[in-house]
N, C-alpha and C positions, 0 to 999 in steps of 0.2 A: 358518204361514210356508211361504212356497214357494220352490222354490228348482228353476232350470233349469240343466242338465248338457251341454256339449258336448263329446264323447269325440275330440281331437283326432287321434288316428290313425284314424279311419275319416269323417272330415268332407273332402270333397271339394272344398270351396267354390263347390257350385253355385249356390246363393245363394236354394234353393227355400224356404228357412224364411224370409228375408226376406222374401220375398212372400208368405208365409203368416202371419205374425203379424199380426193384425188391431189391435193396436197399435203398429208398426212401433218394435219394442223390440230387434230383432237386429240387426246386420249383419254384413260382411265387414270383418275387418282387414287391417290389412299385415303381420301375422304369418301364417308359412306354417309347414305339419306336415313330417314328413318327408319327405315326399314331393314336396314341392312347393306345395301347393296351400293357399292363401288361408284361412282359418277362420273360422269365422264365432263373432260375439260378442256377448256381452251385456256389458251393465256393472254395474257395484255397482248406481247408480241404477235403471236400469231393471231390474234383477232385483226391486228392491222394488216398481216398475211391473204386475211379468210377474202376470198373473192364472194362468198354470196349465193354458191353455185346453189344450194340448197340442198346438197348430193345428200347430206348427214339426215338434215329432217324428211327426208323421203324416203329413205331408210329406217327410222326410227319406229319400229311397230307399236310404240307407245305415244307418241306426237309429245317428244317429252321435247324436241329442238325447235324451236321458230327463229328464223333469220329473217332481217330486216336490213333495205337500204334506205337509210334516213337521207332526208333532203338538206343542203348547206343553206343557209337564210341568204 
């Protein structure tokens, strides 16, 4: 199972993990953090899409993404 994390107080809504998912499984909402700023999001569906590549959090100049593949018991 995998599962991709966006840490809402340090996502800036640059929007550089949209252009970096190679299955264009992110985007920008219309929810904004405290700050202001637009977030970016995945959805139920495509979380089950999301391969894990990590393409978004290596992109993300603010380490706002962490993706994880959890282990089945």
């Amino acid at each position: 199972m995998k599962k991709l994390v966006i840490n809402e107080d340090f996502c800036k809504g640059c929007g550089l993990c949209v252009i970096a998912c190679p299955l264009e499984l992110i985007t920008l909402g219309k929810k904004v953090n405290k700050q202001g700023y637009p977030l970016a999001q995945i959805s139920d569906a495509n979380q089950v899409k999301c391969t894990a590549c990590s393409a978004c959090a290596r992109m993300c100049p603010d380490g706002a993404i962490s993706v994880y593949q959890l282990k089945k018991d």
